[in-house]
VOGU-3710 file (C-alpha; in Angstrom, 3 decimals, decimal comma):
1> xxxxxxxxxx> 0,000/0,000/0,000  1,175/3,494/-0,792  2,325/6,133/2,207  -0,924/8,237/3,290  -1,320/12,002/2,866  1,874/13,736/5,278  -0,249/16,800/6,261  -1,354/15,218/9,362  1,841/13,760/10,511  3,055/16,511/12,502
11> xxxxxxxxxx> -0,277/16,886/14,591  -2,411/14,962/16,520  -6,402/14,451/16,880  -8,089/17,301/19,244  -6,906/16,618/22,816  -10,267/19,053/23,939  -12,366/16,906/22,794  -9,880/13,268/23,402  -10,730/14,576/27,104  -14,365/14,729/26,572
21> xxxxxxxxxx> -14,486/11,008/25,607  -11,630/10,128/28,648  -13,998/12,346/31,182  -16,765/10,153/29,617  -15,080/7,196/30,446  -14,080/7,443/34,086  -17,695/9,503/34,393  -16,175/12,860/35,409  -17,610/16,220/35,362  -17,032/17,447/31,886
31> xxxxxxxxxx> -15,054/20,974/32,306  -12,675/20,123/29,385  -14,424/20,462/26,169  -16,295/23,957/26,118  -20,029/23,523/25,814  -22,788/24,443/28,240  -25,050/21,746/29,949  -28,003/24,531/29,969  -30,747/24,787/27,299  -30,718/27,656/24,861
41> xxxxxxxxxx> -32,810/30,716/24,952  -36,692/29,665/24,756  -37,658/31,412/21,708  -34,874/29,655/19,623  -35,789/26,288/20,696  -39,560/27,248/20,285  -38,635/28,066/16,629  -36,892/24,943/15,897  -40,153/23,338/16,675  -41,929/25,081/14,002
51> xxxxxxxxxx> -39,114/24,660/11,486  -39,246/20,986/12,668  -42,650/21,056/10,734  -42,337/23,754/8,318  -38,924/24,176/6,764  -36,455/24,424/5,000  -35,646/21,372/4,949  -33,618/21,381/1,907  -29,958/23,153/0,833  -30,385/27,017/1,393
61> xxxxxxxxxx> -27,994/29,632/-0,681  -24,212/28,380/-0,482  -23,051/30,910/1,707  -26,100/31,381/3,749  -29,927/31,313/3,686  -30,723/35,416/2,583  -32,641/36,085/6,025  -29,908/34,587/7,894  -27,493/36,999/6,479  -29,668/40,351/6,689
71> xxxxxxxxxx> -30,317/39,407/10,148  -26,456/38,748/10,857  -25,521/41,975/9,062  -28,230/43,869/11,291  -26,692/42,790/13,986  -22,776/42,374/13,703  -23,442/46,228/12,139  -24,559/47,303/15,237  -21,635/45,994/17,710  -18,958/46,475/15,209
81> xxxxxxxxxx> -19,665/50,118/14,296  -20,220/50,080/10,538  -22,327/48,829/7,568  -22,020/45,304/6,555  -23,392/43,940/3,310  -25,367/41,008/4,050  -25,088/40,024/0,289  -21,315/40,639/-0,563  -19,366/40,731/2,976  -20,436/37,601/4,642
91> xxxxxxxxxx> -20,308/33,842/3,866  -22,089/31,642/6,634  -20,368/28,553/7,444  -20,573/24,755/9,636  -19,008/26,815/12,825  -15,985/28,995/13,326  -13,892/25,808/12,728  -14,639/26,051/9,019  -14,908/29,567/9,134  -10,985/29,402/10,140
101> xxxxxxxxxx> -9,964/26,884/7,538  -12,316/29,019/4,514  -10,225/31,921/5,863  -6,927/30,400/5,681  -6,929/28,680/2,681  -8,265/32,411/1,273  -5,561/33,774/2,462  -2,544/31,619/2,090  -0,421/29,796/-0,693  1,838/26,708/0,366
111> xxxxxxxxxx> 4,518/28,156/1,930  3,452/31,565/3,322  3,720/32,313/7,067  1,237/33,124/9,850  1,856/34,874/13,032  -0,204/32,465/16,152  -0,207/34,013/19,152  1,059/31,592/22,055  -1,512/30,279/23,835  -3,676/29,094/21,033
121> xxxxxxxxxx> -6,413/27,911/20,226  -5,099/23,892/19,113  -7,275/24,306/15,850  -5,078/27,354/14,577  -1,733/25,028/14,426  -3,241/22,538/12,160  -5,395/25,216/10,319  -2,372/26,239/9,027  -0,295/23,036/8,055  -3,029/21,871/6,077
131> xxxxxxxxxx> -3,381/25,149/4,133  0,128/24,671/3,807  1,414/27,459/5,785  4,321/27,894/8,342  3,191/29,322/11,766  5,506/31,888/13,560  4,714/31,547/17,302  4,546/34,865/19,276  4,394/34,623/23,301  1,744/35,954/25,522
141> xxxxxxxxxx> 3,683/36,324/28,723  1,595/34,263/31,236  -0,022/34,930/33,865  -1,065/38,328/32,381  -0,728/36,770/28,953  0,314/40,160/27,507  3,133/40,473/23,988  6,225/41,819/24,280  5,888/44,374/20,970  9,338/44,079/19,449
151> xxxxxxxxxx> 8,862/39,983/19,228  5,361/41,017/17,508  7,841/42,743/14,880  10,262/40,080/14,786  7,573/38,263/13,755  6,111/40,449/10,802  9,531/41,137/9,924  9,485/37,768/8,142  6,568/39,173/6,123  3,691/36,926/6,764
161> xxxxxxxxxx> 0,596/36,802/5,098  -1,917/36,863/8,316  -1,952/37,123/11,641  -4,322/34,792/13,583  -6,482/36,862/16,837  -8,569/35,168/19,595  -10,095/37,911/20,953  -11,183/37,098/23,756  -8,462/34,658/23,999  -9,486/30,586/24,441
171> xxxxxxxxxx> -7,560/29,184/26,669  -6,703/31,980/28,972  -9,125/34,718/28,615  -7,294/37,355/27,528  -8,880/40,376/26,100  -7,053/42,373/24,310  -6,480/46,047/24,794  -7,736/48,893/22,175  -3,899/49,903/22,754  -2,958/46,426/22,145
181> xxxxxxxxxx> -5,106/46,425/19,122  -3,839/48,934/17,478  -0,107/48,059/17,846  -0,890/45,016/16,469  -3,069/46,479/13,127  -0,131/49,561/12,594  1,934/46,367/11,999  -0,447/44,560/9,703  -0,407/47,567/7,475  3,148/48,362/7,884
191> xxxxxxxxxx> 3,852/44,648/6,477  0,571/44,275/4,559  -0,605/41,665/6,175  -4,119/40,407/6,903  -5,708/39,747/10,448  -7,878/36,825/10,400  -9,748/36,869/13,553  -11,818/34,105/15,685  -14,524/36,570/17,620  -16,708/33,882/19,329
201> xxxxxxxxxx> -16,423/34,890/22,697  -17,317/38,409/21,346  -20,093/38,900/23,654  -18,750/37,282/26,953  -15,696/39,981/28,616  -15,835/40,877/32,503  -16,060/44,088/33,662  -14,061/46,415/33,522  -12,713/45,041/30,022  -14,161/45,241/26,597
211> xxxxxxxxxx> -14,002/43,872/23,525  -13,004/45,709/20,353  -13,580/44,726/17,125  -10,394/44,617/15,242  -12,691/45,219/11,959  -13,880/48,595/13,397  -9,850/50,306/13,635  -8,851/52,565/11,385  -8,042/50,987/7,853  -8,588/47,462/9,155
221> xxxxxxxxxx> -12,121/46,669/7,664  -10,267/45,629/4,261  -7,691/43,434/6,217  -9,638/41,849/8,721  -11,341/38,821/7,755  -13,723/38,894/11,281  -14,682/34,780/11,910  -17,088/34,117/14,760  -20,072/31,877/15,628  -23,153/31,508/16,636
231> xxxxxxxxxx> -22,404/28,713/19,544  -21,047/30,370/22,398  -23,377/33,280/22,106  -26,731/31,426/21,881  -25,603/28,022/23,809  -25,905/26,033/20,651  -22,659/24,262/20,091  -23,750/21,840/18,192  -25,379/23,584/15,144  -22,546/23,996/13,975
241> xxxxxxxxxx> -23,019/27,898/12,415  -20,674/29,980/11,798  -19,571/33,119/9,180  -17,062/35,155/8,068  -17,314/38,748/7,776  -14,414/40,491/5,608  -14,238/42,739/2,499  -16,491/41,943/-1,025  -13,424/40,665/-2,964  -12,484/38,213/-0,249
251> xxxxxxxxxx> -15,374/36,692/0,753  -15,766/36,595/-3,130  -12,764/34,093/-2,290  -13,774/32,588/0,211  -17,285/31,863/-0,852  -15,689/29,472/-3,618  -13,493/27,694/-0,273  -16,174/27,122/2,104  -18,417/25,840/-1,127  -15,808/22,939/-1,983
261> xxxxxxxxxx> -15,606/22,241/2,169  -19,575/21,954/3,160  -21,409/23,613/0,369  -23,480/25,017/3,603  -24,513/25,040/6,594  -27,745/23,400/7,765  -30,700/25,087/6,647  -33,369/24,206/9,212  -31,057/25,429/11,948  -29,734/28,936/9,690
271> xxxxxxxxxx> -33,958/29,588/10,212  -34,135/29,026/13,752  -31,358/30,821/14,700  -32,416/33,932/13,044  -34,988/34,354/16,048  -31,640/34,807/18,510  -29,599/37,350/15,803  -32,890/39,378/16,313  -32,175/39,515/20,000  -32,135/43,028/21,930
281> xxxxxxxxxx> -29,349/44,326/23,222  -30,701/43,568/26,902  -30,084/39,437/25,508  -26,026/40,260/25,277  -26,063/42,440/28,601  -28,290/39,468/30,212  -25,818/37,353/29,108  -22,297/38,839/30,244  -24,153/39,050/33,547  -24,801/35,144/33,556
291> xxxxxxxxxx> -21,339/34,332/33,330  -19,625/36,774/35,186  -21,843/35,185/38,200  -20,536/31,752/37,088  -17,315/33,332/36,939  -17,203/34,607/39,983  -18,854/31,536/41,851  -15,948/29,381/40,109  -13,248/31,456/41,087  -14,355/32,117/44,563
301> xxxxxxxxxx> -14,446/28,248/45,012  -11,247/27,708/43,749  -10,036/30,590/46,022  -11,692/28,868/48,982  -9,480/25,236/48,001  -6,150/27,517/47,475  -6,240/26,258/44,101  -3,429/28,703/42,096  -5,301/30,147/39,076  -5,467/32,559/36,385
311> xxxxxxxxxx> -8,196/35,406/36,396  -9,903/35,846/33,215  -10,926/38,749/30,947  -13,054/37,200/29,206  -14,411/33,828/27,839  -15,241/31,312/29,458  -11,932/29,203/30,453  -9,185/29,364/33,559  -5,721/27,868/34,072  -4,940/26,210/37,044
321> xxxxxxxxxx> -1,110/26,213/38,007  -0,737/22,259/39,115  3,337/22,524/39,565  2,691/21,551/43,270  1,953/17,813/41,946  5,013/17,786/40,632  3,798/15,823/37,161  6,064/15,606/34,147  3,597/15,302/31,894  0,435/17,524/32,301
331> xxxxxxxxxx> -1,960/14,907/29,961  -1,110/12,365/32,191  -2,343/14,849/35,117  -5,567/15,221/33,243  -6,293/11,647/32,910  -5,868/11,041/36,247  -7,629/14,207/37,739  -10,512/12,252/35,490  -10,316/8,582/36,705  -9,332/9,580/40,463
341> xxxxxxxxxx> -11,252/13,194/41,181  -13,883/12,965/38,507  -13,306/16,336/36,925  -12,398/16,352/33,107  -9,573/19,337/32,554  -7,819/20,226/29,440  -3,633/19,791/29,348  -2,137/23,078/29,020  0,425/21,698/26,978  -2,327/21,805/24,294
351> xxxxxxxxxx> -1,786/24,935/23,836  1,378/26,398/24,157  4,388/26,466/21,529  6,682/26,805/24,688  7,450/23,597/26,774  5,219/24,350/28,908  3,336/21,935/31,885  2,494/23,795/34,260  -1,710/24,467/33,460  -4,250/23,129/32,886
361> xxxxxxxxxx> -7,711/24,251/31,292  -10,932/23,964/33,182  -14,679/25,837/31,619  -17,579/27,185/33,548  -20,257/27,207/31,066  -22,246/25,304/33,606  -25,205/25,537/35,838  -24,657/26,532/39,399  -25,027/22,870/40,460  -22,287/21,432/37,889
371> xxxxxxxxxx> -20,322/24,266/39,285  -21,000/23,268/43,246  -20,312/19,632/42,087  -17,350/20,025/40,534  -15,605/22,072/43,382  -16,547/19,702/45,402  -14,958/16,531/43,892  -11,676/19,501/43,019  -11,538/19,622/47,168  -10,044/16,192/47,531
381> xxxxxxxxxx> -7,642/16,686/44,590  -4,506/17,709/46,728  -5,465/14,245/48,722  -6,299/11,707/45,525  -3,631/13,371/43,193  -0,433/13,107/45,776  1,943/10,260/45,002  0,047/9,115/41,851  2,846/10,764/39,538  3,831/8,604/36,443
//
C-alpha cells in the first residue's frame, strides 16, 4: 500500500475533545471540552419546533440562507460600528472551525507564514499546516498573557501573510487592549498583512474590560477577515453555524473555499437561529451578567481550596497552576484528575508552543449545580492526586 497524505503527521487528533471522551469514560464532570449543559434561549428552541414542521428542509444559498445573512448583518453592524453587506461581505459557514480553515486557505499559498499568538487555540496550528502554511509563534507572557511588541515585529519582519487573533483569547481569557489592538493592526499595514480573527467569545468579557472589534480600527475593515459563531453566544454548540465577515473581494474568495468544504450550513437550523440574531441588546447584557456570576462563583471556590489560578478577561476558560503535583507530563495529570477526582480538565500543553506543563484548562459554562459539584470533587484533589505521579 502506498504512504498516506503527510499533512497530518506533525499533529495529533483534538486533545479538547480526546478529554471529553476520557472524562466520559471514568464519568467525570465534563469541564474540558467547552459547551454548556443549559438549554438555549426559549424562543430559539420554540422556533426549531416550528421549522421541525415547516422548513427548509432542503440546501439554502451556499453561503447562507438570505434572512440569515440580513439578520447577521443587522446585527454584527450594530456591535462592530459600521455597515455590513449582508449580500457581498459575509459567507455563513458549519461553525468557526470552518470559518478558520475558509479563511486560511483564502488567504494563504503553500509556503506563506502566519503569526499564532502563544496560547492558542489547538485548531489554529493545524489550520495552518493543512493550508500549507508555516506558523511563527509569538508569546503571551503568562499569567497576564500580555506580547512583548518588538517579538510582535520580529515576527512580521518575516513578512507573513496573516496574523491569527482570539479575541477574547481561548484558553486563557485574555482580552485584548484597544492599545494592544492597534499596535498590532499599525503592523499589519506596515507589512501588509491580513488579520484573520476568531470573535466567538465576542459577547462574553468581565467588567471592567471590553471587547473591540479589530474590523472597526482605522483601515482594518479591508484586512480583517472577522470569523465568529453563533455557539457560544446562543448556547448552541452543536449547530454547527458559523460566518465570516471580511471585504467583497475576499469573501468573493472565500465563498468558492467554504463551497468545496460543506457547500453550507444546515438550513433548518440557519432559520431558527435567526430568532436569537434578532435579539435586543438587553439578551447580550443578560448574558455577560450570567457568566460573570458563574465566573465569579468558580473562582471564589477555587479561592476557597487555594487552588493557584489565572483570572480571566473574558471567555469562558481558567488555568490552574498544578506545579505543586510535581507531574512531568500535564496529559497524564488530566487523565488522572478524570479517573481519580472525577473532573475532566484540558492539558495546558495543548496549547502552548513553549514547553510548557504547568496548566491546565478547566470551563464554567455550567449551571450553578455542575459548578458546586465540581468544586466539590476539586476539594479532595490535593489528597487523591499526591503520590500518583507517572
Amino acid at each position: 500500500m502506498q504512504n498516506l497524505s503527510n499533512r497530518t503527521a506533525s499533529f495529533t487528533d483534538s486533545v479538547i475533545r480526546r478529554m471529553t471522551r476520557v472524562s466520559m469514560e471514568f464519568g467525570a464532570i465534563n469541564l474540558s471540552q467547552g459547551f454548556p449543559d443549559f438549554d438555549p434561549p426559549k424562543p430559539i428552541l420554540d422556533r426549531l419546533a416550528e421549522v421541525a414542521e415547516q422548513g427548509p428542509h432542503q440546501y439554502s444559498v451556499t453561503w447562507g440562507a438570505q434572512n440569515f445573512r440580513e439578520a447577521l448583518a443587522a446585527k454584527q453592524s450594530r456591535f462592530m460600528g459600521r455597515p455590513i453587506d449582508p449580500d457581498t461581505e459575509i459567507v455563513v459557514t458549519c461553525g468557526s472551525t470552518e470559518a478558520m480553515m475558509a479563511a486560511m486557505l483564502t488567504v494563504t499559498n503553500p509556503g506563506d507564514k502566519v503569526v499564532v499568538f502563544s496560547p492558542f487555540y489547538e485548531n489554529y496550528g493545524a489550520d495552518a499546516i493543512l493550508s500549507g502554511a508555516e506558523p511563527i509563534y509569538v508569546p503571551l507572557e503568562p499569567p497576564v498573557f500580555r506580547f512583548d511588541p518588538e517579538k510582535l515585529e520580529d515576527a512580521f519582519r518575516q513578512r507573513p501573510k496573516a496574523i491569527i487573533l482570539c479575541n477574547p483569547s481561548n484558553p486563557c481569557g485574555k482580552v485584548f487592549t484597544r492599545e494592544e489592538l492597534d499596535i498590532i493592526a499599525g503592523l499589519a499595514r506596515k507589512y501588509d498583512a491580513y488579520v484573520i480573527t476568531d470573535e466567538v467569545y465576542e459577547h462574553i468579557v468581565y467588567a471592567p474590560h471590553r471587547h473591540v472589534y479589530m474590523a472597526s480600527l482605522p483601515g482594518m475593515a479591508e484586512r480583517t477577515i472577522s470569523c465568529s459563531s453563533l455557539s457560544k453566544t446562543y448556547s448552541i454548540t452543536g449547530w454547527r453555524l458559523g460566518y465570516i465577515i471580511a471585504a467583497p473581494e475576499v469573501v468573493d474568495h472565500a465563498r468558492k473555499v467554504h463551497d468545496f468544504l460543506t457547500v453550507g450550513a444546515a438550513s433548518p437550523l440557519q432559520e431558527a437561529a435567526v430568532t436569537g440574531l434578532r435579539f435586543g441588546d438587553d439578551y447580550y447584557r443578560d448574558l455577560a451578567a450570567l457568566y460573570t456570576e458563574k465566573k465569579m462563583l468558580f473562582m471564589m471556590g477555587l479561592d476557597d481550596l487555594k487552588i493557584p489560578h489565572t483570572d480571566p478577561e473574558g471567555a469562558y476558560y481558567v488555568l490552574l497552576d498544578i506545579s505543586e503535583f510535581g507531574f512531568e507530563s500535564d496529559v497524564v495529570f488530566c487523565e488522572k484528575l478524570a479517573q481519580h477526582v472525577g473532573v475532566g480538565a484540558v492539558p495546558g500543553s495543548s496549547f502552548f508552543r513553549e514547553p510548557e506543563n504547568r496548566y491546565i484548562r478547566l470551563h464554567f459554562a455550567k449551571k450553578k449545580d455542575t459548578l458546586e459539584a465540581a468544586l466539590e470533587r476539586l476539594s479532595s484533589m490535593r489528597k487523591k492526586m499526591s503520590g500518583l505521579r507517572g
